[in-house]
Biopython code that builds the backbone (N, CA, C, O; Angstrom):
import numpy as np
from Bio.PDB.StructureBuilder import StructureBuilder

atoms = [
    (1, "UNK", "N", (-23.018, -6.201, -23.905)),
    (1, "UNK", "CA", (-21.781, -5.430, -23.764)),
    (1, "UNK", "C", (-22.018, -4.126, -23.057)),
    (1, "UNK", "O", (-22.625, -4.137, -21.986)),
    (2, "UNK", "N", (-21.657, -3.196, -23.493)),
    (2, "UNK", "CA", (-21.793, -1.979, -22.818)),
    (2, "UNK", "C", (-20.528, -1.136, -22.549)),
    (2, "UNK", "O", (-19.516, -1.619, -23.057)),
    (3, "UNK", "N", (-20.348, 0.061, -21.836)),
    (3, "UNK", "CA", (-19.585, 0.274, -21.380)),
    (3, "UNK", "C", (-19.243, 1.764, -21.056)),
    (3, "UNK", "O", (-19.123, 2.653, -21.899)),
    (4, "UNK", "N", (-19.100, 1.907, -19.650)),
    (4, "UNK", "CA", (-19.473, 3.424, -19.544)),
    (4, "UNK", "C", (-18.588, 4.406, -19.452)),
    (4, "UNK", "O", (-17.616, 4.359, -18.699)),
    (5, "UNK", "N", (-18.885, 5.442, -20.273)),
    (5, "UNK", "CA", (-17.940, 6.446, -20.779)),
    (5, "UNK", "C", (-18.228, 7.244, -19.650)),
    (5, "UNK", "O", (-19.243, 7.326, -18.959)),
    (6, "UNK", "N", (-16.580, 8.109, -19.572)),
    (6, "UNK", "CA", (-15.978, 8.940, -17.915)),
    (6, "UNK", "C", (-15.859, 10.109, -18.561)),
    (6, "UNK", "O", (-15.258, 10.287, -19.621)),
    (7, "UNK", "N", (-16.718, 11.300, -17.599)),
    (7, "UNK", "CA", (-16.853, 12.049, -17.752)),
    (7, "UNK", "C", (-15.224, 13.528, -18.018)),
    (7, "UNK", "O", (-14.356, 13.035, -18.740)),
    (8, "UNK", "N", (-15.044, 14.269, -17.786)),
    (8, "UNK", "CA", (-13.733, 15.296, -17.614)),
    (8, "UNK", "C", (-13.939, 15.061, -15.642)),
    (8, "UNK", "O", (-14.597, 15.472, -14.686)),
    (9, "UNK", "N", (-12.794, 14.070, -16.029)),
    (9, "UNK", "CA", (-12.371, 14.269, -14.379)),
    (9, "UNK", "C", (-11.227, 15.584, -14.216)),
    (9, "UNK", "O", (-10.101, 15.550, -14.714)),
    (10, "UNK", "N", (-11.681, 16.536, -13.549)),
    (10, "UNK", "CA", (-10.414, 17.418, -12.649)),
    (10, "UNK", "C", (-10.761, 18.058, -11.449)),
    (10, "UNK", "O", (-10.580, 19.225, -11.102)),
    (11, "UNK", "N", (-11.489, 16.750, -10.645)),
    (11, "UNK", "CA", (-11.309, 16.626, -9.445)),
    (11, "UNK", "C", (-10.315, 16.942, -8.712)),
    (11, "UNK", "O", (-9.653, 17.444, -9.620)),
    (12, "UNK", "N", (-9.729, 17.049, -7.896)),
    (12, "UNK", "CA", (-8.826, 17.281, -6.863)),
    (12, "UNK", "C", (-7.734, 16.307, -6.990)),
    (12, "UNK", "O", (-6.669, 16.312, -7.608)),
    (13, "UNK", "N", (-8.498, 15.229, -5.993)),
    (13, "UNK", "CA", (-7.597, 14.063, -6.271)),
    (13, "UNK", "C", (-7.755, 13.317, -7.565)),
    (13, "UNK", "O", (-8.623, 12.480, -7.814)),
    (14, "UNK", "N", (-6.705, 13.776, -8.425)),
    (14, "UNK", "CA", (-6.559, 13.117, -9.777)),
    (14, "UNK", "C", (-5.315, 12.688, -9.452)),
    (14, "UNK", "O", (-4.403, 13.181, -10.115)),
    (15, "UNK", "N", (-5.039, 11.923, -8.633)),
    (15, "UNK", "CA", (-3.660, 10.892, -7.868)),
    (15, "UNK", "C", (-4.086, 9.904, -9.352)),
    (15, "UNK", "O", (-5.181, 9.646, -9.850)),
    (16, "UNK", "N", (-2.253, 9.406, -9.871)),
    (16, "UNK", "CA", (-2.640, 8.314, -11.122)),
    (16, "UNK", "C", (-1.545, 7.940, -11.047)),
    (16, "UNK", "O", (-0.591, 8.684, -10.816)),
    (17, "UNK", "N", (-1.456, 6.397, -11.275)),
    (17, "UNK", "CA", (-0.272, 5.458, -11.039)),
    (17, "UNK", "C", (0.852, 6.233, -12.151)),
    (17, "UNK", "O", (0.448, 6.426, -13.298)),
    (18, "UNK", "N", (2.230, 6.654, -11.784)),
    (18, "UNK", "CA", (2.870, 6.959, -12.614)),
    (18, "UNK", "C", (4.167, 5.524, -12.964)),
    (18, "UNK", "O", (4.696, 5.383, -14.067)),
    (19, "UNK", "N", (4.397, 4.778, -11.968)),
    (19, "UNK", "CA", (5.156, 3.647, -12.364)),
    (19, "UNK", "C", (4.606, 2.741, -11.552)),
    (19, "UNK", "O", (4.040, 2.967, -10.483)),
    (20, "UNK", "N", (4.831, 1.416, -12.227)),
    (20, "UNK", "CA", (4.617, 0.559, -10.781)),
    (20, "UNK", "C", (5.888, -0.828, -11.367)),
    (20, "UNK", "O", (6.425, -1.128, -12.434)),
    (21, "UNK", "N", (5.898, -1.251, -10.195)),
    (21, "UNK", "CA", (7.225, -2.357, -10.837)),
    (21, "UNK", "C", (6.902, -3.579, -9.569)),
    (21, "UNK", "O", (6.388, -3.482, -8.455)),
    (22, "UNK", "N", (7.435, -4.663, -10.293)),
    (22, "UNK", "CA", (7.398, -6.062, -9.128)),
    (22, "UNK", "C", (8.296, -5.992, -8.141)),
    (22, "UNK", "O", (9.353, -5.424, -8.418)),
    (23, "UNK", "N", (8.147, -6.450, -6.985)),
    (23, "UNK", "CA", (9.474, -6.263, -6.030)),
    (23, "UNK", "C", (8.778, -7.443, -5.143)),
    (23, "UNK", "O", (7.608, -7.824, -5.126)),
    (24, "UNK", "N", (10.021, -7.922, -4.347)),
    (24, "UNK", "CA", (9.910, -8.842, -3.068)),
    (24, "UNK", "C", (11.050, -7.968, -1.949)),
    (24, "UNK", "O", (12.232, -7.751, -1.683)),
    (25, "UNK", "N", (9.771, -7.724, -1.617)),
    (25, "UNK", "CA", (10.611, -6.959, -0.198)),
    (25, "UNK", "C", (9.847, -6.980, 1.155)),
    (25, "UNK", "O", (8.752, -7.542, 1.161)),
    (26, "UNK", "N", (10.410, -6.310, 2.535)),
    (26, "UNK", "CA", (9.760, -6.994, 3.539)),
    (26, "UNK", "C", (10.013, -5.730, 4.444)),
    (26, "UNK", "O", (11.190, -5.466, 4.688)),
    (27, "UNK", "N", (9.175, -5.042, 4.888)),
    (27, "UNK", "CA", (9.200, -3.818, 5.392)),
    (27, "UNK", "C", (8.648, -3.710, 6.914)),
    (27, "UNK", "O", (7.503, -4.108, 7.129)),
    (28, "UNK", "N", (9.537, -3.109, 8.124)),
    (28, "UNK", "CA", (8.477, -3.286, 9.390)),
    (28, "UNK", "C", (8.091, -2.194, 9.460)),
    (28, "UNK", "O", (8.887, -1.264, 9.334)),
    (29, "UNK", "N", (6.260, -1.894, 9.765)),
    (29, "UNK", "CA", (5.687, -0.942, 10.482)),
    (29, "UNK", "C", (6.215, 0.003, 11.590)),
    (29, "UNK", "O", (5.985, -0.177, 12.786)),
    (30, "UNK", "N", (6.986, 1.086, 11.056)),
    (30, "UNK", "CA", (6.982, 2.189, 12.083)),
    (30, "UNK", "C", (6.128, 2.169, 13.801)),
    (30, "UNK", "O", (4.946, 2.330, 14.105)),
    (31, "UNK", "N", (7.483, 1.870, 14.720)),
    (31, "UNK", "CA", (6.916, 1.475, 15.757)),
    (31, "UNK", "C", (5.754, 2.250, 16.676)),
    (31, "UNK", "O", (5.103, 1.700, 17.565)),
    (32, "UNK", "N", (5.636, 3.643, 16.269)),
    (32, "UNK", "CA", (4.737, 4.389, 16.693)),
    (32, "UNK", "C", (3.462, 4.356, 15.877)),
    (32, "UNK", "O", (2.406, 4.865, 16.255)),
    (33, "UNK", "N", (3.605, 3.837, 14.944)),
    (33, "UNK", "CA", (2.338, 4.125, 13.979)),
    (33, "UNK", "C", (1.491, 2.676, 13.668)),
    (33, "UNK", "O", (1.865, 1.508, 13.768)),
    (34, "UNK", "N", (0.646, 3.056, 13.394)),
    (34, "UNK", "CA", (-0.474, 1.544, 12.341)),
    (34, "UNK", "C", (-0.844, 2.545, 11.253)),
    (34, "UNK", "O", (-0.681, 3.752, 11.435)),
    (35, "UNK", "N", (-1.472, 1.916, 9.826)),
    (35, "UNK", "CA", (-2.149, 2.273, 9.436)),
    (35, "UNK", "C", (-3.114, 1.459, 8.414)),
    (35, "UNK", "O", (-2.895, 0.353, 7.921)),
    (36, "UNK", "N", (-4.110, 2.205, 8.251)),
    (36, "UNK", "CA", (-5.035, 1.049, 7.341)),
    (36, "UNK", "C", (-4.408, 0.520, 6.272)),
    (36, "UNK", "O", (-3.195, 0.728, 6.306)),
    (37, "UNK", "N", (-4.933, -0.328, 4.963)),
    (37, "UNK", "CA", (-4.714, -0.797, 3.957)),
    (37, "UNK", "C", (-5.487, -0.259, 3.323)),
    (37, "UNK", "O", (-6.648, -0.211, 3.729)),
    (38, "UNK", "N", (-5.115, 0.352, 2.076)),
    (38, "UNK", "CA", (-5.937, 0.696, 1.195)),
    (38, "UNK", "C", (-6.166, 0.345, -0.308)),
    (38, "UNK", "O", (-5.153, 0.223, -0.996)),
    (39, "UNK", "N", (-7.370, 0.172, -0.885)),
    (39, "UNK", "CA", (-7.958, -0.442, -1.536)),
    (39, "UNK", "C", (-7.216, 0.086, -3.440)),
    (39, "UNK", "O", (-7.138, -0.580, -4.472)),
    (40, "UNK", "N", (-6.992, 0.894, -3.264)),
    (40, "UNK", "CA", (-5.660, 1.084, -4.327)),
    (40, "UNK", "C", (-4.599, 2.052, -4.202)),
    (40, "UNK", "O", (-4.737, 2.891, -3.311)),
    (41, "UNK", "N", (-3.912, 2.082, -4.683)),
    (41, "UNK", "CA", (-2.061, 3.004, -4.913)),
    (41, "UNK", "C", (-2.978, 4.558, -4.780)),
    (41, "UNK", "O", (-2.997, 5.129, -5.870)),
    (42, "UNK", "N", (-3.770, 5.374, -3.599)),
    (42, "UNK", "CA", (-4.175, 6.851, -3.925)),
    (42, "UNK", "C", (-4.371, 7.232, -2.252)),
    (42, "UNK", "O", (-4.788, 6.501, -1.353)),
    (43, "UNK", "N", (-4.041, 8.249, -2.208)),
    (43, "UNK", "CA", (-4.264, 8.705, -1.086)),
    (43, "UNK", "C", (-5.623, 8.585, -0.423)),
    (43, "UNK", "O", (-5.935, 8.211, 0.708)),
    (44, "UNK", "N", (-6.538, 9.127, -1.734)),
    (44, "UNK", "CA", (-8.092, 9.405, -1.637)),
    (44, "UNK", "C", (-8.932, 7.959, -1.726)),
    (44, "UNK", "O", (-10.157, 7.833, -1.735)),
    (45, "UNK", "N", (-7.906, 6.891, -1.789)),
    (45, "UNK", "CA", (-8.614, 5.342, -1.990)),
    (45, "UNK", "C", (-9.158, 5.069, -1.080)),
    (45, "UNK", "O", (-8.749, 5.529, -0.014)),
    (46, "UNK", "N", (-10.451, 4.104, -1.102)),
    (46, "UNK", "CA", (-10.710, 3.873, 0.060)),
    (46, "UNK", "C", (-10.218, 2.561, 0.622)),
    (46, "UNK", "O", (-9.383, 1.849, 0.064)),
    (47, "UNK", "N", (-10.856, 2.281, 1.873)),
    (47, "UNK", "CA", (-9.915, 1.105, 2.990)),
    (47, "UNK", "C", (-10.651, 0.567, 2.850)),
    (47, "UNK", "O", (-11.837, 0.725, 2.563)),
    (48, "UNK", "N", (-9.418, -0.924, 3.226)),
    (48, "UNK", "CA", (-10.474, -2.141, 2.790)),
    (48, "UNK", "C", (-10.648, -2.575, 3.905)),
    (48, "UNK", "O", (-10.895, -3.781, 3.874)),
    (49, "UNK", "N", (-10.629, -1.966, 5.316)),
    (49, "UNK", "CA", (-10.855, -2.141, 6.809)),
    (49, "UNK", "C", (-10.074, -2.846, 7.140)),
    (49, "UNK", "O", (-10.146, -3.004, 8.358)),
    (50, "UNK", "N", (-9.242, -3.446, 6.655)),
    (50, "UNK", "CA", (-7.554, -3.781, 6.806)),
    (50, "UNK", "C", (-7.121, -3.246, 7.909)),
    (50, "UNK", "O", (-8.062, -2.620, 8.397)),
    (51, "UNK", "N", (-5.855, -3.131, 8.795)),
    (51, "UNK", "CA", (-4.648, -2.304, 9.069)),
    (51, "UNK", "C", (-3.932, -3.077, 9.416)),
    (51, "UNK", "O", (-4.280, -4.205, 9.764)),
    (52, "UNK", "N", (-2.707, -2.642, 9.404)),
    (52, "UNK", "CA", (-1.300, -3.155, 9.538)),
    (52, "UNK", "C", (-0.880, -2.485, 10.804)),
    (52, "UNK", "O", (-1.095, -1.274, 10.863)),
    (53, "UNK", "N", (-0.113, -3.282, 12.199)),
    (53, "UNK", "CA", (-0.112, -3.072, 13.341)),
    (53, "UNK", "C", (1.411, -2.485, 13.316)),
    (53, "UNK", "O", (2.199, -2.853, 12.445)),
    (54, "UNK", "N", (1.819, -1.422, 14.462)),
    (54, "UNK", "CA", (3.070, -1.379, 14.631)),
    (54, "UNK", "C", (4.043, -2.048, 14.764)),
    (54, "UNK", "O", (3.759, -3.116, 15.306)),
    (55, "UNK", "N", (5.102, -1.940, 14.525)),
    (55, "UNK", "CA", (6.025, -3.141, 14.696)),
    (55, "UNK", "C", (6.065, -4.434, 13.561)),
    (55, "UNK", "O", (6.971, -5.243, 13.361)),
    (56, "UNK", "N", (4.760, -4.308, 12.915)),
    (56, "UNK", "CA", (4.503, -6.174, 12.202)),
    (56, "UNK", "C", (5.376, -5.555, 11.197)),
    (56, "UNK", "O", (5.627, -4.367, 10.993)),
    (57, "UNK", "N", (5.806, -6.682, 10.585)),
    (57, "UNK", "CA", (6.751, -6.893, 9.149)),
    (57, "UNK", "C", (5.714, -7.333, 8.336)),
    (57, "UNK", "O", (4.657, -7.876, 8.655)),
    (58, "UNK", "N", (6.199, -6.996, 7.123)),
    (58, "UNK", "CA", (5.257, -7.177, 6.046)),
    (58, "UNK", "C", (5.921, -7.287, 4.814)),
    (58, "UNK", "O", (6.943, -6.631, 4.613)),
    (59, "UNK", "N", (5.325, -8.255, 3.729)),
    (59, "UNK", "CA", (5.805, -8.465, 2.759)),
    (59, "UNK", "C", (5.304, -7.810, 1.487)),
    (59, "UNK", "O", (4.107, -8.039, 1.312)),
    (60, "UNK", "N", (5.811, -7.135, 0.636)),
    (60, "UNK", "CA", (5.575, -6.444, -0.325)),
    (60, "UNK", "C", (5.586, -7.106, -1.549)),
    (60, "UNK", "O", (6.467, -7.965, -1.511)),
    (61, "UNK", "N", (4.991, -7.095, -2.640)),
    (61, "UNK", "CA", (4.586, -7.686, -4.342)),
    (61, "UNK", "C", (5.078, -6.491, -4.717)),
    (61, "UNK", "O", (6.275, -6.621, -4.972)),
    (62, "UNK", "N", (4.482, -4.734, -4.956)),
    (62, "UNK", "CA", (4.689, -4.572, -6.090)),
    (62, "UNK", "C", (5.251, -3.295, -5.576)),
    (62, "UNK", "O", (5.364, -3.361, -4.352)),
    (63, "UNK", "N", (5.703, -1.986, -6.138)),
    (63, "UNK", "CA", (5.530, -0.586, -5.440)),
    (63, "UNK", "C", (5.280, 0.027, -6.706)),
    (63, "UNK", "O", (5.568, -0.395, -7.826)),
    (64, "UNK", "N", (4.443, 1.563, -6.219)),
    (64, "UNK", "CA", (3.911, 2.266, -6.925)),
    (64, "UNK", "C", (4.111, 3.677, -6.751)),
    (64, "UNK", "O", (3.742, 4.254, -5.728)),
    (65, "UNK", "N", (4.712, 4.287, -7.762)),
    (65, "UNK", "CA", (4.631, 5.456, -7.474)),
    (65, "UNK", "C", (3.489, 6.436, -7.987)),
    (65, "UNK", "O", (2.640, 5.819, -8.630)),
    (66, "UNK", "N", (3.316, 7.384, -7.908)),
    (66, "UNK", "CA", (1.779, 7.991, -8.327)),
    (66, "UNK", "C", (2.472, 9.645, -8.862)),
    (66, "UNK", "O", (3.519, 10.233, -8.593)),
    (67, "UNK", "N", (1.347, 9.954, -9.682)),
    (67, "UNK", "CA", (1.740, 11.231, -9.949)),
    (67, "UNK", "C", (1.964, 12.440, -8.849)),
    (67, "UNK", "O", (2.161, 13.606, -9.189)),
    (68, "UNK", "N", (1.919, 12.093, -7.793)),
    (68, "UNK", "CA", (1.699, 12.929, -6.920)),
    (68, "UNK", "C", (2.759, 12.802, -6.013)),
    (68, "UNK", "O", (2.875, 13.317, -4.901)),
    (69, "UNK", "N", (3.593, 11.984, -6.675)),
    (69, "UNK", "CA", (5.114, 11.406, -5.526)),
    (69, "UNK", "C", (5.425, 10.713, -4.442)),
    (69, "UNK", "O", (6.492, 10.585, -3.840)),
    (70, "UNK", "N", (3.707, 10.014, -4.153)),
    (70, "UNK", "CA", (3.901, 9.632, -3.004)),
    (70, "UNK", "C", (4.055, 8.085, -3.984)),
    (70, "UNK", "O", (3.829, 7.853, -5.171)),
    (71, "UNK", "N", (4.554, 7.206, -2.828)),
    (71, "UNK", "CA", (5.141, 5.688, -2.633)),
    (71, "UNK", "C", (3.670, 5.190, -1.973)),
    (71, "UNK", "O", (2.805, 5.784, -1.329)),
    (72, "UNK", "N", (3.817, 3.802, -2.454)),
    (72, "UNK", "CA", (2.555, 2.744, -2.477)),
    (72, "UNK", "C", (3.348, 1.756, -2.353)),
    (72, "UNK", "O", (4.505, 1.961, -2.722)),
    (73, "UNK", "N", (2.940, 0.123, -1.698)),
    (73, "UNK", "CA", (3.478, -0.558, -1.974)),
    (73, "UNK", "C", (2.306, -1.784, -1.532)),
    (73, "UNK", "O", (1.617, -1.705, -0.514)),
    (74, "UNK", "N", (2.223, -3.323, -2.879)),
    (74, "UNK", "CA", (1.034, -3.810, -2.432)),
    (74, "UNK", "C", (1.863, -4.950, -1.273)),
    (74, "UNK", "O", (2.988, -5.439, -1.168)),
    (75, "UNK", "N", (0.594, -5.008, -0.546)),
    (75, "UNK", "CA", (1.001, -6.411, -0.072)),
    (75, "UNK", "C", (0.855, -7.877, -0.685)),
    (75, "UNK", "O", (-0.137, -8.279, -1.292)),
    (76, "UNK", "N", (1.832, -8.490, -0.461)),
    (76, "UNK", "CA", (1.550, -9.876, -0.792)),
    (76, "UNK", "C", (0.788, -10.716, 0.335)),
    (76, "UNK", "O", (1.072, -10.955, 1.509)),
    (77, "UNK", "N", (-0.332, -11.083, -0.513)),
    (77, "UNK", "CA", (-0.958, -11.784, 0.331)),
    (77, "UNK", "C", (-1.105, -12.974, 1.837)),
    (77, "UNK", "O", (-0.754, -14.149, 1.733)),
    (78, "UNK", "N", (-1.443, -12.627, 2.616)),
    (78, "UNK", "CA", (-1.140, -13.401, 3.652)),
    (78, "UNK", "C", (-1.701, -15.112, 4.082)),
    (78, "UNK", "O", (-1.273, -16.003, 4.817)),
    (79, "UNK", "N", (-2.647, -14.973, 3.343)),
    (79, "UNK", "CA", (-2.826, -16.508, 3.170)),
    (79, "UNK", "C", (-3.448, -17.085, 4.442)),
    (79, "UNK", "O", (-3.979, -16.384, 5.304)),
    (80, "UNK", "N", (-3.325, -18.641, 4.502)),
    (80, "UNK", "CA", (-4.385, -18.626, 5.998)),
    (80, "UNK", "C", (-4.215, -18.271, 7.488)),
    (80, "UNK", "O", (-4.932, -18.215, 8.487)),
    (81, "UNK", "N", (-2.256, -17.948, 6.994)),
    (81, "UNK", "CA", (-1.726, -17.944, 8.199)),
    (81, "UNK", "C", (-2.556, -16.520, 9.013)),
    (81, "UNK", "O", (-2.705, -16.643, 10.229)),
    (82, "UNK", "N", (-2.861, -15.756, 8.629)),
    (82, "UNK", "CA", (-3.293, -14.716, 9.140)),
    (82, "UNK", "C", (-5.045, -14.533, 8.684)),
    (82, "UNK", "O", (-5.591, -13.669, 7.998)),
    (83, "UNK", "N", (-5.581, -15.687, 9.362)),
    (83, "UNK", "CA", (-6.816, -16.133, 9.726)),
    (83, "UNK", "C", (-7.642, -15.565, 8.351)),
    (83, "UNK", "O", (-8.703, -14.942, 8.334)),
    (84, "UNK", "N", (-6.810, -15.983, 7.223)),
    (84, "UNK", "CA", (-7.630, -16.255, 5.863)),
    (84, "UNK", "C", (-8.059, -14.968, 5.620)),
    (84, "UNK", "O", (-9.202, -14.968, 5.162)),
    (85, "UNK", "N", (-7.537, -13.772, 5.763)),
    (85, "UNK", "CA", (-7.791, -12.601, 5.304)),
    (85, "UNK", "C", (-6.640, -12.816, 4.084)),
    (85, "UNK", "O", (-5.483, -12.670, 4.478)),
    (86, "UNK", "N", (-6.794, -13.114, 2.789)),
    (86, "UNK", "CA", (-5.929, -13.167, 1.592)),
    (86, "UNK", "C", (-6.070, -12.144, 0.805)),
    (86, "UNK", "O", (-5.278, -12.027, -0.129)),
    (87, "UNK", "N", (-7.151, -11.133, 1.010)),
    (87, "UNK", "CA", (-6.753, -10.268, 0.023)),
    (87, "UNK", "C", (-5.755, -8.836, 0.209)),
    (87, "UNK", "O", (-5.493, -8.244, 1.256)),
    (88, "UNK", "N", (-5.491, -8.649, -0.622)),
    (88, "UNK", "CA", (-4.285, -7.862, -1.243)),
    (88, "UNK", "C", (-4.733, -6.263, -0.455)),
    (88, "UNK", "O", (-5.907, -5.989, -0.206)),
    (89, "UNK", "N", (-4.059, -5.717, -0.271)),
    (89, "UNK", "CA", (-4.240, -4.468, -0.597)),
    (89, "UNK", "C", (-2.918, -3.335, -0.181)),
    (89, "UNK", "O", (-1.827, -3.645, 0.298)),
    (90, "UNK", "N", (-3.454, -1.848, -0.561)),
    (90, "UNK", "CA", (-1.798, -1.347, -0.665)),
    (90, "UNK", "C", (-1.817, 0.023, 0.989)),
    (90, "UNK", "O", (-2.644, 0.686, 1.616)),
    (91, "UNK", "N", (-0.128, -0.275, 0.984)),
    (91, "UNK", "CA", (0.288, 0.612, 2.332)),
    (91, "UNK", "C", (1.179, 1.767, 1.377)),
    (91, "UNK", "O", (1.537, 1.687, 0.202)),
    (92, "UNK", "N", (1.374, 2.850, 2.379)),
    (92, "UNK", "CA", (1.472, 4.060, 2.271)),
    (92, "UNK", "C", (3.104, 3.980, 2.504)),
    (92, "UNK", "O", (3.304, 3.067, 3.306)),
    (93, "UNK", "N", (4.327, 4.587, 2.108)),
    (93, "UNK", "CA", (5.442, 4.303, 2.311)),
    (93, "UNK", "C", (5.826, 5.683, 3.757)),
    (93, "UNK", "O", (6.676, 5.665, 4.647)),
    (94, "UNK", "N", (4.744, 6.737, 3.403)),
    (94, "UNK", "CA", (5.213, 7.914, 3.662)),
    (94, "UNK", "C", (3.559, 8.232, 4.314)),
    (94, "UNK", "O", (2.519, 7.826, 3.796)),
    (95, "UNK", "N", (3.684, 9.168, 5.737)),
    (95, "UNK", "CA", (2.836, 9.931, 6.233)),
    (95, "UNK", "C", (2.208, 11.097, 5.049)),
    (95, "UNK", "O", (2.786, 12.164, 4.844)),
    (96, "UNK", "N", (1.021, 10.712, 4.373)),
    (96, "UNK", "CA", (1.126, 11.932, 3.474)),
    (96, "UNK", "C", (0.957, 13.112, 3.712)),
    (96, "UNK", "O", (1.027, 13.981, 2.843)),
    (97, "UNK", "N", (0.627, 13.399, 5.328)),
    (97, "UNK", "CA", (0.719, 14.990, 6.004)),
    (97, "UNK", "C", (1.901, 15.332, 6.580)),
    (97, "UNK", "O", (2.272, 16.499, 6.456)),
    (98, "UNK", "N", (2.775, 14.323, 7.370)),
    (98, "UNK", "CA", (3.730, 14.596, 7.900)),
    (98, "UNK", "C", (4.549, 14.318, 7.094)),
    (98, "UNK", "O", (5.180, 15.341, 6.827)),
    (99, "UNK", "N", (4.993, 13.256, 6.396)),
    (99, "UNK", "CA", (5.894, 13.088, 5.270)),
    (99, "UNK", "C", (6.715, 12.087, 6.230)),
    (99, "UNK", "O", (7.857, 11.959, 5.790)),
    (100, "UNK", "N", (6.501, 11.355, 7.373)),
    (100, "UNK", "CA", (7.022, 10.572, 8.345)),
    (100, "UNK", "C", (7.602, 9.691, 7.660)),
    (100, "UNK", "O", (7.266, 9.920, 6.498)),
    (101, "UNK", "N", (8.468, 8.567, 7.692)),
    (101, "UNK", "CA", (8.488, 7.612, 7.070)),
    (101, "UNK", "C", (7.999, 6.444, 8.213)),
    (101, "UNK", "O", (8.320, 6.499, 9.400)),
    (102, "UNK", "N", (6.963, 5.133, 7.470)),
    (102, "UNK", "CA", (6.100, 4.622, 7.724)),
    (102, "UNK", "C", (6.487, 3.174, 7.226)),
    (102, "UNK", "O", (5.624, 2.320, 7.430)),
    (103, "UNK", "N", (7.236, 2.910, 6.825)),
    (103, "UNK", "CA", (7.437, 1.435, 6.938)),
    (103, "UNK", "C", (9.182, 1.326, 6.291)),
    (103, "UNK", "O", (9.695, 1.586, 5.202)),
    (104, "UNK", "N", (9.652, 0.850, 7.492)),
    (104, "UNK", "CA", (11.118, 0.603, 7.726)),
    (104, "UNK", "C", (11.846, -0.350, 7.056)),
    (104, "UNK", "O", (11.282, -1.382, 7.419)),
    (105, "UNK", "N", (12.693, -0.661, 6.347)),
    (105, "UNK", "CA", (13.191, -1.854, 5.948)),
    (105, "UNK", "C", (13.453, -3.202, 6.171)),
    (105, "UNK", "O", (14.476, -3.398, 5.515)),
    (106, "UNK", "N", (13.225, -3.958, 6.559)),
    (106, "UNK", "CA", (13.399, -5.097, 7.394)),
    (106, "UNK", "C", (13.275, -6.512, 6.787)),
    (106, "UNK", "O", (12.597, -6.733, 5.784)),
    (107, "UNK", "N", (13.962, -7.447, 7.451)),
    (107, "UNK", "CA", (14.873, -8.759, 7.147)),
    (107, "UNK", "C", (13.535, -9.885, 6.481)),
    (107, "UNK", "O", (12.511, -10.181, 7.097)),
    (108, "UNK", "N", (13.762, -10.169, 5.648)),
    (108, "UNK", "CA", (12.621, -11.262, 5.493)),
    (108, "UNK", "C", (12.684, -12.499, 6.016)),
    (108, "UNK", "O", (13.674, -13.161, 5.704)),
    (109, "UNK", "N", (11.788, -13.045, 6.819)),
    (109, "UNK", "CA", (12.038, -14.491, 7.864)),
    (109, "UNK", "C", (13.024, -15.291, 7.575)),
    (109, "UNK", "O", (13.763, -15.726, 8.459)),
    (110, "UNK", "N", (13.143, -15.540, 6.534)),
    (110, "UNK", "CA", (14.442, -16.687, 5.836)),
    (110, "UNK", "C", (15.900, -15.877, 6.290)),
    (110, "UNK", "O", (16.690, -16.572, 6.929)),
    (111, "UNK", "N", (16.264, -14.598, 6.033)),
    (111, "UNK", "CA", (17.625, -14.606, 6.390)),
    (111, "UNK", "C", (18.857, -14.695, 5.921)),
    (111, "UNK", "O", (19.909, -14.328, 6.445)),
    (112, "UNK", "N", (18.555, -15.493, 4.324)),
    (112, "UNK", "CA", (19.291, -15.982, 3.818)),
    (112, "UNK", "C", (21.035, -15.385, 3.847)),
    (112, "UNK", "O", (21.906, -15.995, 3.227)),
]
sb = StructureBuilder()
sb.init_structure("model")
sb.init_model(0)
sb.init_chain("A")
sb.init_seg("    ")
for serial, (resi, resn, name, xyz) in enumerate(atoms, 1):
    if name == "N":
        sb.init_residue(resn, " ", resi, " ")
    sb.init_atom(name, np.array(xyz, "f"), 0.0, 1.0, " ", f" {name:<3s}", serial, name[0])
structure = sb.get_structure()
């Protein structure tokens, strides 16, 4: 067993999930921008060498908000269609320097 006890974090970035909820939604990349994927809901997270291209649409699982107000949202996995890169990881809703907005609302393929 084991298990290792965490020291007094008050680091800087003490970014901490304040809600998170399920969603199906489908968002397009801000046509001027890309940005990486990151490896959890924090500014200070690191990348999972991911990025998401301008323009692409993307499908969302969960969103997250953080103590720090910024918006997270994970992706739902892409599967083989996008040459078997399946794992997950989360986009930024908002430029966290500029405060830009970074991923647009958009139609999910179906249409319904």
């Amino acid at each position: 067993g084991g298990g290792g006890g965490g020291g007094g974090g008050d680091g800087e970035s003490s970014e901490k999930i304040q809600r998170i909820k399920d969603v199906d939604l489908y968002f397009q990349v801000h046509p001027s921008f890309g940005m990486y994927v990151r490896a959890s809901p924090q500014v200070a997270s690191a990348k999972t060498g991911k990025a998401v291209m301008p323009n692409e649409v993307l499908r969302v699982c969960q969103e997250c908000v953080t103590t720090e107000g910024n918006v997270f949202y994970r992706l739902t996995a892409r599967g083989a269609a996008a040459g078997g890169g399946a794992e997950e990881g989360w986009v930024m809703e908002r430029h966290p320097k500029q405060g830009k907005l970074l991923l647009l609302p958009a139609e999910g393929p179906g249409g319904a």
